[in-house]
N, C-alpha and C positions, 0 to 999 in steps of 0.2 A: 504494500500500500504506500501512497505518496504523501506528503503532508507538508503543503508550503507555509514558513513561516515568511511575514513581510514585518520590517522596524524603520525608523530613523534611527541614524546612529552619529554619534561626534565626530567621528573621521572615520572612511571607507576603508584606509588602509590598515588602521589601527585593529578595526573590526577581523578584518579577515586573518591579519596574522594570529590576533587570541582565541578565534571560533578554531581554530586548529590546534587547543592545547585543549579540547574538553572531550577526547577518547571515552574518557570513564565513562561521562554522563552521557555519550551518544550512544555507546555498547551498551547502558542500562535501559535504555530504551526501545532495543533492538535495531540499531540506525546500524544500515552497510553500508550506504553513501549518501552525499549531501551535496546536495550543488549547491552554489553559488554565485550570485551575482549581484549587480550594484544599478544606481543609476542616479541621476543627477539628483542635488537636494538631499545629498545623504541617505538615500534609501537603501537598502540592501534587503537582498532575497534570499532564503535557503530553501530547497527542495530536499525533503531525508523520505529515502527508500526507507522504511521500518515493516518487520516482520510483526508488531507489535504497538497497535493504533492505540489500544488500553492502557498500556503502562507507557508510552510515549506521552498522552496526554496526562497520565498523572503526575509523571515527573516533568512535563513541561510546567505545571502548575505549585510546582513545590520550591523551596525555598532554595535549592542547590542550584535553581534554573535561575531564578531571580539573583544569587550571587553570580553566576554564570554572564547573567545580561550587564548586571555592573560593569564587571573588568571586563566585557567588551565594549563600553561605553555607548548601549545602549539609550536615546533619550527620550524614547514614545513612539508611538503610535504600531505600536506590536497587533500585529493580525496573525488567525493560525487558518488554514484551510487545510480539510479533510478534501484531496484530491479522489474522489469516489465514482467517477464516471470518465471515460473516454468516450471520444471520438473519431474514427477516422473517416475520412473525405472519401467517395463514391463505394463507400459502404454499402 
């Protein structure tokens, strides 16, 4: 299952180098990979592959994910989307 989060963050660069020091907390989640990307206005995106949409959302909402957002300097506007449906073109 897919699960994009969307944030503002203080600095784009700063973001991406410290979303790469939290292994534990994305293995507790059941996260294999995470994309990544940015876009003007400080926004940045993650997409996480997770085996595991129940305990992803618990511990996104737990206190280790909220130290987590700190030191990546995190400063609002946090969206989570359950990617639940595809589509492909001339289906």
């Amino acid at each position: 299952m897919l699960i994009a989060v969307r944030a503002e963050v203080e600095n784009v660069e700063h973001w991406r180098e410290q979303f790469k020091t939290h292994d534990e907390l994305f293995k507790s989640q059941g996260v294999s990979v995470a994309h990544m990307g940015s876009s003007e206005g400080n926004k940045v995106i993650a997409v996480f592959e997770t085996s595991n949409v129940d305990e992803f959302i618990r511990i996104f909402n737990d206190a280790k994910t909220a130290e987590a957002m700190a030191n990546d300097k995190i400063t609002g506007g946090v969206e989570m989307f359950i990617l639940d449906e595809s589509y492909k073109p001339g289906d």
